[in-house]
FIDOLO-300892 format. One record per residue (C-alpha): residue in three letters; x, y, z. Coordinates in nm, 2 decimals, always signed. Layout:
BEGIN
<node ala; <X; Y; Z>>
...
This chain:
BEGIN
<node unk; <+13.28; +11.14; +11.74>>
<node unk; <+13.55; +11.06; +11.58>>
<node unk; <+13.81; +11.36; +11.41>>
<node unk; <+13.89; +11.17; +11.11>>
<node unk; <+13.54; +11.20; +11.01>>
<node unk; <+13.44; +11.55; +10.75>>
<node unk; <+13.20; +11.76; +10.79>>
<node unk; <+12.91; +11.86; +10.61>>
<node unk; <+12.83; +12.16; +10.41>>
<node unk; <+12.46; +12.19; +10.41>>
<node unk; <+12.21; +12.06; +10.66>>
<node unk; <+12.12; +11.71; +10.59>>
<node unk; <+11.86; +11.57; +10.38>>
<node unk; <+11.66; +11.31; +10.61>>
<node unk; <+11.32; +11.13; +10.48>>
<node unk; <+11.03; +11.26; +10.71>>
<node unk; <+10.86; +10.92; +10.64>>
<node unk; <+11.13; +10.67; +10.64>>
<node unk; <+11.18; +10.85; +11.03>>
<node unk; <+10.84; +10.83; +11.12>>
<node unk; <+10.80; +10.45; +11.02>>
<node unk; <+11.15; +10.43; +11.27>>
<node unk; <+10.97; +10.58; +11.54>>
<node unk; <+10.63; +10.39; +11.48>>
<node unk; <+10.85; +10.01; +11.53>>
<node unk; <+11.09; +10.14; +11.80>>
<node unk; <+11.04; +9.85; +12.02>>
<node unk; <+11.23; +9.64; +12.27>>
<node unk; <+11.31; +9.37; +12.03>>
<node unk; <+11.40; +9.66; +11.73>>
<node unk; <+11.68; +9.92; +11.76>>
<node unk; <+11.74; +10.20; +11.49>>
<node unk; <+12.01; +10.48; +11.50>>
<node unk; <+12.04; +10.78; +11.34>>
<node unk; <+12.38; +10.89; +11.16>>
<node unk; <+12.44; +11.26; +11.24>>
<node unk; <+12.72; +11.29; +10.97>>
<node unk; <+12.54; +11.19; +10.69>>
<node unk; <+12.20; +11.10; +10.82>>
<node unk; <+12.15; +10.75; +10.70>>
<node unk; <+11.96; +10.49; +10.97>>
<node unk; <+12.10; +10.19; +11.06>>
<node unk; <+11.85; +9.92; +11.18>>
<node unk; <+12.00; +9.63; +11.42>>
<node unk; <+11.81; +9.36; +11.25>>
<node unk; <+11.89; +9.01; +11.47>>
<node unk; <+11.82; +8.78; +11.19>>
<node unk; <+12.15; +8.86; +11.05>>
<node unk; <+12.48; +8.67; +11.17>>
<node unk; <+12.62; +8.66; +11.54>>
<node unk; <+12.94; +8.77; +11.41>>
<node unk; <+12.76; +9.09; +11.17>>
<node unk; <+12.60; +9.22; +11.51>>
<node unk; <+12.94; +9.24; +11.71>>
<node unk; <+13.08; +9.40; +11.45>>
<node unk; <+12.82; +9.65; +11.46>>
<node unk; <+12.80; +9.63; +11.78>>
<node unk; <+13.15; +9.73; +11.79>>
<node unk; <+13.10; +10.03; +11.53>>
<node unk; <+12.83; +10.23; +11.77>>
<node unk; <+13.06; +10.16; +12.06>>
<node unk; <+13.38; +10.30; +11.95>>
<node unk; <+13.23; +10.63; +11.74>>
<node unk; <+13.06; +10.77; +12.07>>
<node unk; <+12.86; +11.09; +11.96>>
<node unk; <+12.81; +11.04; +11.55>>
<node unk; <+12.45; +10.73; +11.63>>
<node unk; <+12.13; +10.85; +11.82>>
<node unk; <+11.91; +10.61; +11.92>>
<node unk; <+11.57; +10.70; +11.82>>
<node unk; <+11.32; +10.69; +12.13>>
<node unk; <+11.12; +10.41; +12.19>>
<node unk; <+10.74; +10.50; +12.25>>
<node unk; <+10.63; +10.37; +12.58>>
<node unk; <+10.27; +10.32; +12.63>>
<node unk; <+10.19; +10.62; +12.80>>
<node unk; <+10.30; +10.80; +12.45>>
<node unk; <+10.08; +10.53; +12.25>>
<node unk; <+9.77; +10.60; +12.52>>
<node unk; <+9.84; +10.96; +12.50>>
<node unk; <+9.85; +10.96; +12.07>>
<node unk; <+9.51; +10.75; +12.04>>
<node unk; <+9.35; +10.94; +12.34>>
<node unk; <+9.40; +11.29; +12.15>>
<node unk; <+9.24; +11.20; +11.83>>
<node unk; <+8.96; +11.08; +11.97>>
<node unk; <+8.89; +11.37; +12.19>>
<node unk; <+8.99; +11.62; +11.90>>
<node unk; <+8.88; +11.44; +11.59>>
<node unk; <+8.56; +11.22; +11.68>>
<node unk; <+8.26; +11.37; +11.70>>
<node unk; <+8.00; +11.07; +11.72>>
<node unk; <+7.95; +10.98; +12.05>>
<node unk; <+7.91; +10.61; +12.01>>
<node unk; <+8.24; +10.60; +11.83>>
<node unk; <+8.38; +10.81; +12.08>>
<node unk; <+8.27; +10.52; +12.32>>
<node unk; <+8.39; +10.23; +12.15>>
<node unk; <+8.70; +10.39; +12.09>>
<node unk; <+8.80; +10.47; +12.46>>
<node unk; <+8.67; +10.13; +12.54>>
<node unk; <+8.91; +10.00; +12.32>>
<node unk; <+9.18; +10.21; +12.42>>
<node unk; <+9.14; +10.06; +12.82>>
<node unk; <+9.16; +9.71; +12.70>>
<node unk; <+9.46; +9.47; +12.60>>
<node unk; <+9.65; +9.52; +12.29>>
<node unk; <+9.52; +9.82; +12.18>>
<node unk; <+9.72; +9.95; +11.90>>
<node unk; <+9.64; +9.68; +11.68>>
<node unk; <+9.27; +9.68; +11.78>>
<node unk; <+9.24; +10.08; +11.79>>
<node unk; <+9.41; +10.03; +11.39>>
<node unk; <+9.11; +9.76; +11.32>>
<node unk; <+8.85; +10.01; +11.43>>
<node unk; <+9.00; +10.26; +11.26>>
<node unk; <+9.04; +10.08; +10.92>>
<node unk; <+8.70; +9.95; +10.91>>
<node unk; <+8.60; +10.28; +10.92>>
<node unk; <+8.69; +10.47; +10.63>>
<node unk; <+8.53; +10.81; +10.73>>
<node unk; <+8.78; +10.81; +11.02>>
<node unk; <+9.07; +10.64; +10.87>>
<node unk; <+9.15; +11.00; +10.64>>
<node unk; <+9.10; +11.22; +11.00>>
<node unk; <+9.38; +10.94; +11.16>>
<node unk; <+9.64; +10.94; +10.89>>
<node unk; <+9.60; +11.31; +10.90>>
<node unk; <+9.63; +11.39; +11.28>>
<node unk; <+9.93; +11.07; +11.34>>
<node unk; <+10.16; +11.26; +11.04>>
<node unk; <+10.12; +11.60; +11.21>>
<node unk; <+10.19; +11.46; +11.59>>
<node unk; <+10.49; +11.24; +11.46>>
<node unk; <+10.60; +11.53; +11.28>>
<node unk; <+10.65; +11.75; +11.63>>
<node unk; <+10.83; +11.47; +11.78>>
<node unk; <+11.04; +11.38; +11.51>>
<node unk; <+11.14; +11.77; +11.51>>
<node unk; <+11.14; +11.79; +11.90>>
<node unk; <+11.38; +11.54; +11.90>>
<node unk; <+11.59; +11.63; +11.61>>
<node unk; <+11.66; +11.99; +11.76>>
<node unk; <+11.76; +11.81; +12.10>>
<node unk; <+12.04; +11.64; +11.92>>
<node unk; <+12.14; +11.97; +11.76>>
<node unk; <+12.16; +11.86; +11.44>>
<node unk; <+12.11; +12.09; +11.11>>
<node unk; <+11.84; +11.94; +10.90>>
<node unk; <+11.57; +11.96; +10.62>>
<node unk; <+11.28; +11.71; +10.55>>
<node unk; <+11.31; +11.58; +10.15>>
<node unk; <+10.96; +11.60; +10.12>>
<node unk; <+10.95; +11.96; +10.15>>
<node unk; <+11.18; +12.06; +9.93>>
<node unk; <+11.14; +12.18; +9.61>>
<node unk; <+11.43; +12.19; +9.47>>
<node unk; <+11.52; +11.98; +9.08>>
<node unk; <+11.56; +11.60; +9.21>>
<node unk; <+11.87; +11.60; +8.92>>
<node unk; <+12.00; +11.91; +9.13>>
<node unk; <+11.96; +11.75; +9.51>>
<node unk; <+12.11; +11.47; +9.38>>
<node unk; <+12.42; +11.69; +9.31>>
<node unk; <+12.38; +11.83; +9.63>>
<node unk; <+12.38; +11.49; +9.81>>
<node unk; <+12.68; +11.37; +9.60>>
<node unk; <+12.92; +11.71; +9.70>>
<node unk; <+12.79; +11.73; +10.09>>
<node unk; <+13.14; +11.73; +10.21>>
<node unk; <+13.35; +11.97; +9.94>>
<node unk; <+13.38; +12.32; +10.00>>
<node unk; <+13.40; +12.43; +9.63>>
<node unk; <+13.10; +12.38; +9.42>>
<node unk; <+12.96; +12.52; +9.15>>
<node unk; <+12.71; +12.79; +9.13>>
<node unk; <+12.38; +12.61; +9.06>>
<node unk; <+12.48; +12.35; +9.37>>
<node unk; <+12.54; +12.66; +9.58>>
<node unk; <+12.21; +12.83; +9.53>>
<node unk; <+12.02; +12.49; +9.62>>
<node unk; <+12.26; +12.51; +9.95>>
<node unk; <+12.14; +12.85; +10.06>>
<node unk; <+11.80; +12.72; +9.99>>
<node unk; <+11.85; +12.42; +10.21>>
<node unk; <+12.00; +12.67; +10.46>>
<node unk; <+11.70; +12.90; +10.47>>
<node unk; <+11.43; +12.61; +10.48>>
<node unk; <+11.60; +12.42; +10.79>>
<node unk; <+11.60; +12.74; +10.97>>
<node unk; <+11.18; +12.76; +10.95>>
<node unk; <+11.23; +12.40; +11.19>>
<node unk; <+11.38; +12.58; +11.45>>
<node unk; <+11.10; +12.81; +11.48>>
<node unk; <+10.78; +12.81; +11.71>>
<node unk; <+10.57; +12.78; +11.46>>
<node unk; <+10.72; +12.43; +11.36>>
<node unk; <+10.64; +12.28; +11.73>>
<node unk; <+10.29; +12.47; +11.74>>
<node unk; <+10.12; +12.51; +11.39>>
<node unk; <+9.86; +12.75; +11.40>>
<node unk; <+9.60; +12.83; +11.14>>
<node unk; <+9.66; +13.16; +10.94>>
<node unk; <+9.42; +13.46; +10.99>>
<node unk; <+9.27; +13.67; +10.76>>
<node unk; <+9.02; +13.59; +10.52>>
<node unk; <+9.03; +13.18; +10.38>>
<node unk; <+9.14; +13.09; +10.05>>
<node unk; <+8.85; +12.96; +9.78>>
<node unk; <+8.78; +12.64; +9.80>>
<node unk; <+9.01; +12.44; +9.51>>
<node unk; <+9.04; +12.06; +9.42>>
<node unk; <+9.30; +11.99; +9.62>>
<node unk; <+9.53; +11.72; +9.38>>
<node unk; <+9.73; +11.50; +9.63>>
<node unk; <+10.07; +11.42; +9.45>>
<node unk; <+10.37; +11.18; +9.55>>
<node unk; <+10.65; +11.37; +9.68>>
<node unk; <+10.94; +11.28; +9.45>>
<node unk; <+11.25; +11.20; +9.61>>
<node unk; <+11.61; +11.14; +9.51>>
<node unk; <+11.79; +10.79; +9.56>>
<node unk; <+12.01; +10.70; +9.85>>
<node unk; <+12.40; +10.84; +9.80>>
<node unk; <+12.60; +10.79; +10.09>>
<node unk; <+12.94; +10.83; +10.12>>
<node unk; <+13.08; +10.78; +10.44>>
<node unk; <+12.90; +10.47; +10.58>>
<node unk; <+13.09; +10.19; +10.74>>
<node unk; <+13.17; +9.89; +10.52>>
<node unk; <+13.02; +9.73; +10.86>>
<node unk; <+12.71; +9.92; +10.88>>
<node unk; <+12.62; +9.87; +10.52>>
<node unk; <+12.45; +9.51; +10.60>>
<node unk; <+12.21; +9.74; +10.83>>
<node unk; <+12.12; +10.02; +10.61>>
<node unk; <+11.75; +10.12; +10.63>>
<node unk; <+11.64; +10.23; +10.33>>
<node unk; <+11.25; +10.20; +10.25>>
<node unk; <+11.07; +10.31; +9.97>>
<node unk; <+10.80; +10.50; +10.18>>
<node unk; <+10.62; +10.83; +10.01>>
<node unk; <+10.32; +10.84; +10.22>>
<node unk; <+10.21; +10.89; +10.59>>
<node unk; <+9.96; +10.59; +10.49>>
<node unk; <+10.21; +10.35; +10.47>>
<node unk; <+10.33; +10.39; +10.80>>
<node unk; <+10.13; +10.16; +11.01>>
<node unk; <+10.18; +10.29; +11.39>>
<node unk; <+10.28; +9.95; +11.50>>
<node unk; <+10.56; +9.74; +11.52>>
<node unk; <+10.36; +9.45; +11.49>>
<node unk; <+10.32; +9.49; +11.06>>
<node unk; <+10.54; +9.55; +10.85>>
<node unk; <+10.33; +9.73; +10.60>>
<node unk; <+10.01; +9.88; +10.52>>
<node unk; <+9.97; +9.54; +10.30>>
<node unk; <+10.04; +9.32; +10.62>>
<node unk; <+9.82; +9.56; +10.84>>
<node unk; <+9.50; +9.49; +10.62>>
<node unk; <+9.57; +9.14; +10.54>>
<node unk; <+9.54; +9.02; +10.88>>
<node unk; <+9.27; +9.27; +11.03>>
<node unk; <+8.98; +9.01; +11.13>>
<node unk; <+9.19; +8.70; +11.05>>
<node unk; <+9.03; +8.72; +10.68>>
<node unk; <+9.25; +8.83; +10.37>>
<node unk; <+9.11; +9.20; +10.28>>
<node unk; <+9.13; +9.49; +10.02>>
<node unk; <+9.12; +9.84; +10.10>>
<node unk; <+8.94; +10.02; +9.91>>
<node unk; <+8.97; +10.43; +9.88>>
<node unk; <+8.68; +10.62; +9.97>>
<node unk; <+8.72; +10.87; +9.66>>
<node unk; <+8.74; +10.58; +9.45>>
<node unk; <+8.44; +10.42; +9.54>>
<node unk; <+8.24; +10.75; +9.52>>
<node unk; <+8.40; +10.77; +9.16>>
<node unk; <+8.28; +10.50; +9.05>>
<node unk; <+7.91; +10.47; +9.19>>
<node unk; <+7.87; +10.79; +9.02>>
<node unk; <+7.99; +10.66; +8.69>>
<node unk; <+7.71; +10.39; +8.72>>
<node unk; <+7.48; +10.64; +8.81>>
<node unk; <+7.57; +10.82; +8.44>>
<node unk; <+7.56; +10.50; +8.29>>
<node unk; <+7.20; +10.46; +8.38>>
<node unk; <+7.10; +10.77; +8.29>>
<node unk; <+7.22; +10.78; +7.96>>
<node unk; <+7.06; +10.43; +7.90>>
<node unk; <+6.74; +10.58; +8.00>>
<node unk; <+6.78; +10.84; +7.77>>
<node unk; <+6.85; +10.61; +7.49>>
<node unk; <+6.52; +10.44; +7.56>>
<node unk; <+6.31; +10.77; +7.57>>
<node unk; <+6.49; +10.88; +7.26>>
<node unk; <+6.32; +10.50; +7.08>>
<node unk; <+6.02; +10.61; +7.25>>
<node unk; <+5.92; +10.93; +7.15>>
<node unk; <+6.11; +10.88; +6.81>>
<node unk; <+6.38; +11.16; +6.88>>
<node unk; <+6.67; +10.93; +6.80>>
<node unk; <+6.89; +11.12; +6.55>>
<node unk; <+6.84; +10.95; +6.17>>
<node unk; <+7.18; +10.96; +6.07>>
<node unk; <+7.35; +10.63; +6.22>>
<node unk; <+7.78; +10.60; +6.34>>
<node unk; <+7.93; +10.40; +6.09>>
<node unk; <+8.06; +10.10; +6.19>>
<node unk; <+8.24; +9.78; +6.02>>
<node unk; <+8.07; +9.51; +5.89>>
<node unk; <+8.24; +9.20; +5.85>>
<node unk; <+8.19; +9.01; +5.48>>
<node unk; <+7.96; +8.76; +5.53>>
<node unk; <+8.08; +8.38; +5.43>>
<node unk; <+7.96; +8.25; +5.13>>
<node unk; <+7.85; +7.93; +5.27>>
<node unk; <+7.63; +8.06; +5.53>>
<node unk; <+7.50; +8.29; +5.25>>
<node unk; <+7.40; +7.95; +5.06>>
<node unk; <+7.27; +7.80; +5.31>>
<node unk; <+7.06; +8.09; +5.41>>
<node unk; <+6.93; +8.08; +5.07>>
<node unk; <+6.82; +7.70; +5.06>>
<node unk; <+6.69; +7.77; +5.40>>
<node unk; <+6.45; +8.04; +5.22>>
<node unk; <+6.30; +7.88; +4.93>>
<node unk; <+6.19; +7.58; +5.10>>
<node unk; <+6.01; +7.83; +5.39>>
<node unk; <+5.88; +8.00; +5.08>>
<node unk; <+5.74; +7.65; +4.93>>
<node unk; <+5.62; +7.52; +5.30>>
<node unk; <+5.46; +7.86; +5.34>>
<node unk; <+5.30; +7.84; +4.96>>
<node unk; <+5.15; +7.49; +5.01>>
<node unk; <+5.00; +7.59; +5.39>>
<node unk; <+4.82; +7.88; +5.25>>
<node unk; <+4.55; +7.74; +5.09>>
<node unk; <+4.46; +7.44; +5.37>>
<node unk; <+4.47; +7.62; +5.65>>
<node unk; <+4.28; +7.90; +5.79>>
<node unk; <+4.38; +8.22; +5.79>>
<node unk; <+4.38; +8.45; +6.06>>
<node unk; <+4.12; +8.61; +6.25>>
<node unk; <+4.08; +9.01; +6.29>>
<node unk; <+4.16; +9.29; +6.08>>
<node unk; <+4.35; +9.19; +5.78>>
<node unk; <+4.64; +9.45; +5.66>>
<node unk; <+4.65; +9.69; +5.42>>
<node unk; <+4.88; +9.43; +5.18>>
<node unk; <+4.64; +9.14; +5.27>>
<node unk; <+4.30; +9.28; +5.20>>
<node unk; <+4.07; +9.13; +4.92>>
<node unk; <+3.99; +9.34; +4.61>>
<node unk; <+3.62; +9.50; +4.67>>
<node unk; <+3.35; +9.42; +4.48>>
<node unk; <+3.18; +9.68; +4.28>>
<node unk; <+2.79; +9.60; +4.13>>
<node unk; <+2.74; +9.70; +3.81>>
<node unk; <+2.48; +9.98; +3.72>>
<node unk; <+2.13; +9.87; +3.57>>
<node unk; <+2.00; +9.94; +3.26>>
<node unk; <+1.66; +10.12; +3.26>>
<node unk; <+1.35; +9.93; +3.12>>
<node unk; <+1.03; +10.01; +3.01>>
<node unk; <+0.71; +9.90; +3.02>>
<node unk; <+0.53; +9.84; +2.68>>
<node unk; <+0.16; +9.91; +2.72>>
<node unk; <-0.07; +9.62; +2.57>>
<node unk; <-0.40; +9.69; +2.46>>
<node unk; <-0.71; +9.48; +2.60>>
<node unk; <-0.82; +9.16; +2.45>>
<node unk; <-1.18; +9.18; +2.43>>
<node unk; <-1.39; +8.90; +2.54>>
<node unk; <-1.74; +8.84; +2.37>>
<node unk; <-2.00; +8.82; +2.58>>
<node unk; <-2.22; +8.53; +2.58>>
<node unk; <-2.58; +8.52; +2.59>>
């Protein structure tokens, strides 16, 4: 390495995620390096110019000691990853199967990830188990090249106040709110030197009560780099990656995006299994409480006093017309009434026919007439 070059004050910030996605396309065709004095990656991407890559080429060359190449996984590594998840994480036989099988034949990272993916109650358990394995290596590694570091993601310091500490990595002097965040960086990057970082073990005792668990974005300062090579900074690999689920264990795609447009050879969306729970039981609600509305009509229960709501003016030609349409239905309805028939059945209460009441008798008597007498003759 080259004397020239300063040292730092604190261990260095690296990006857990932006390393893991390194390690995941680490391929023959794909080299990235590691900067140990500031801890920037430098990815040797060969679409750029002939006379950029000499250059470069030139750079890594001369200062000996300050890039590490990250390892490339070989196969036996990618076997060895999606053999241990399914013998520790899949518990349904058949899967179990279809997995292994898929694991023995050609290509099969990218058909292991379409398994995987079409299978949303497994895709949480994989994402899961790949961030805790990459983590180890990335750590393993790390502590072979000796290098003082702490992940960004674990950190919780102020992002205004890492930024400061980013910006005054190399001065001595600093003031007293940059100096406590040091000895906090100090005491966290000793934990990844520990056993417990290579082996994590769960912790004793009685469990914690069950709480939501809120999943929230890691915030995480920008870039500020001050010693990089006005040759290296063509190369600078600096994704926006907050999330073990946009790392897509192969080199093949690019992004999660790519990875799930191409699985089956048919453009696709995923869609998140909390999500989709979420919102089938939203429609479940919205049938029950339209149920409810209909029993409430039913049994007459409906609350008398209505929401008020806005109603717009009418327009006074429609009103007009409304009118004219009403007196001649009025007239047509007058005219009908007395041609044709009326109804049959039970006439209403409105309709019926004034009853007809007889009238009361007057009493008579009978006047009694005396007997004509005949004469007899003789």
């Amino acid at each position: 390495m080259k004397s020239s070059l300063p040292t730092a004050k604190n261990p260095l910030i690296l990006r857990y995620h932006r390393l893991m996605d390194a390690f995941a396309k680490s391929d023959d065709e794909r080299d990235f390096f590691l900067d140990k004095v500031e801890g920037f990656l430098v990815y040797v991407d060969l679409d750029k110019g002939s006379e950029e890559l000499e250059a470069l080429d030139k750079e890594i060359r001369a200062s000996q000691g300050r890039y590490a190449l990250i390892p490339k996984m070989t196969f036996y590594e990618v076997k060895k990853f999606m053999e241990g998840f399914v013998h520790e994480k899949i518990y349904d036989i058949d899967t179990k199967e279809k997995l292994l099988d898929i694991i023995s034949a050609k290509e099969p990272r990218e058909h292991f990830l379409e398994f995987i993916y079409d299978h949303l109650a497994e895709l949480e358990k994989w994402q899961q188990y790949y961030q805790e394995r990459s983590r180890i290596r990335i750590i393993e590694w790390l502590r072979q090249l000796n290098v003082q570091f702490v992940f960004e993601e674990d950190m919780d310091i102020p992002k205004t106040l890492l930024e400061k500490v980013k910006r005054s990595l190399f001065e001595t002097k600093v003031p007293k709110d940059i100096g406590g965040a040091r000895d906090a960086i100090f005491a966290k990057s000793r934990t990844y030197y520990s056993n417990e970082a290579l082996n994590p073990r769960p912790k004793r005792g009685r469990p914690p009560k069950q709480v939501v668990k809120v999943e929230q974005e890691p915030q995480v300062t920008i870039d500020i780099y001050t010693q990089v090579p006005t040759v290296c900074r063509l190369f600078l690999y600096i994704p926006d990656i907050a999330s073990a689920a946009s790392v897509t264990f192969s080199a093949k795609f690019e992004t999660e995006e790519h990875l799930l447009s191409t699985l089956r050879g048919s453009p696709r969306h995923y869609v998140d299994e909390r999500l989709a729970a979420l919102s089938e039981r939203l429609e479940s609600l919205r049938h029950l409480s339209t149920r409810l509305a209909g029993a409430e009509k039913f049994f007459g229960t409906e609350s008398k006093v209505k929401p008020a709501f806005y109603v717009k003016p009418p327009n006074l030609k429609d009103v007009k017309t409304e009118m004219l349409e009403d007196a001649e239905s009025m007239k047509v309805d007058s005219a009908t009434s007395d041609v044709l028939p009326k109804k049959r059945g039970r006439p209403r209460k409105e309709e019926r026919p004034e009853e007809f009441v007889a009238q009361r008798r007057r009493r008579f008597s009978i006047k009694k007439v005396s007997q004509i007498k005949t004469k007899k003759k003789p």
